[in-house]
C-alpha positions as CSV (number, residue, x, y, z in Angstrom):
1,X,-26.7,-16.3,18.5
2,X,-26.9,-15.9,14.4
3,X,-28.6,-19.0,14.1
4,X,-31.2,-18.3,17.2
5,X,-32.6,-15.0,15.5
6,X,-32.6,-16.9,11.5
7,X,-34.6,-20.3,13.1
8,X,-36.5,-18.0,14.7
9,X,-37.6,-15.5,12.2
10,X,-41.3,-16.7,11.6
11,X,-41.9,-16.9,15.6
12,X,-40.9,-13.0,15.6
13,X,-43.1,-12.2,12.4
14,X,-46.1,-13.7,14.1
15,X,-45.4,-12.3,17.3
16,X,-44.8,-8.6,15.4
17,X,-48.2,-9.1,13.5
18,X,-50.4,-10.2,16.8
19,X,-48.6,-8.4,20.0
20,X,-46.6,-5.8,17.9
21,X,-50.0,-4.3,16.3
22,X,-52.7,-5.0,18.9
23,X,-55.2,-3.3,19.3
24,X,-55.2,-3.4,15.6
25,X,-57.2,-0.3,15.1
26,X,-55.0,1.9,14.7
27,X,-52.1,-0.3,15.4
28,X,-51.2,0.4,18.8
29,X,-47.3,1.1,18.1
30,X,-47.7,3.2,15.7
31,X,-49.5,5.5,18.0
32,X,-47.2,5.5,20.8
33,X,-44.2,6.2,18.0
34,X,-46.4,8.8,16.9
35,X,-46.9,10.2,21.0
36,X,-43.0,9.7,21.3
37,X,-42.3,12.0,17.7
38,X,-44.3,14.7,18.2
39,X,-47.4,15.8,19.2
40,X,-48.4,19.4,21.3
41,X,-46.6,19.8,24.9
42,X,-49.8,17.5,26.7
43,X,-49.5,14.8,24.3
44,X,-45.8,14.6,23.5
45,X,-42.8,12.6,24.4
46,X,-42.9,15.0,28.0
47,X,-46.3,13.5,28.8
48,X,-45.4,10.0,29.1
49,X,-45.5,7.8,32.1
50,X,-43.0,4.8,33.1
51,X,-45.9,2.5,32.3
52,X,-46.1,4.6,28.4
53,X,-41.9,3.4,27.7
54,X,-43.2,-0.2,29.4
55,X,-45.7,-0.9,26.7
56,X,-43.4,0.7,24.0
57,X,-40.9,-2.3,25.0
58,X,-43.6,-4.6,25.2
59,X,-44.8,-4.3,21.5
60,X,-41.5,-2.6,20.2
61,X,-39.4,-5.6,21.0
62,X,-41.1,-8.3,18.8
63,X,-40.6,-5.7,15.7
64,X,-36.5,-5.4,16.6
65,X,-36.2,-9.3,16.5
66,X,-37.6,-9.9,13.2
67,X,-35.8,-6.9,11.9
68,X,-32.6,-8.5,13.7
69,X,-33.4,-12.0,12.3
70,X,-33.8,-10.2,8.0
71,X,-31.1,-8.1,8.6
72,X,-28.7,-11.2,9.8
73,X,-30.3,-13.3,7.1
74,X,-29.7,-10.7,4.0
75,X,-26.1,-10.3,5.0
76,X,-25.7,-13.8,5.6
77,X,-27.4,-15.1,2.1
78,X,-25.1,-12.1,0.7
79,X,-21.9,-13.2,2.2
80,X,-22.6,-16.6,0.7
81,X,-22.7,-15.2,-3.4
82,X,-20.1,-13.1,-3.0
């Protein structure tokens, strides 16, 4: 499973670039984390819909893979020097 997310790290980076951040302005996850963190009592995390968590799975998840695939690669390259 290691090896899936390292190969794999420039497929997540593109796919975190192009469906992480679309639409691009403002970046469209950055919006929803900011509807999720705060925001008055018609705009907050209360607010949401099921279809609101849906698309912060759909552009959240190609962001947790490439952070998965450089976190397993640091302590990997690490492991190796030590």
């Amino acid at each position: 499973m290691k090896e899936f997310f390292k190969k794999n790290r420039t497929l997540f980076l593109i796919a975190s670039v192009t469906l992480g951040l679309a639409p691009f302005n403002p970046p469209h996850i950055v919006g929803k984390l900011q509807w999720i963190l705060g925001g008055n009592a018609f705009t907050g995390a209360n607010a949401m819909q099921p279809a609101d968590y849906f698309d912060i799975l759909l552009h959240g998840t190609p962001w947790v893979l490439f952070l998965i695939s450089v976190v397993l690669t640091l302590f990997s390259s690490k492991a190796k020097t030590d």
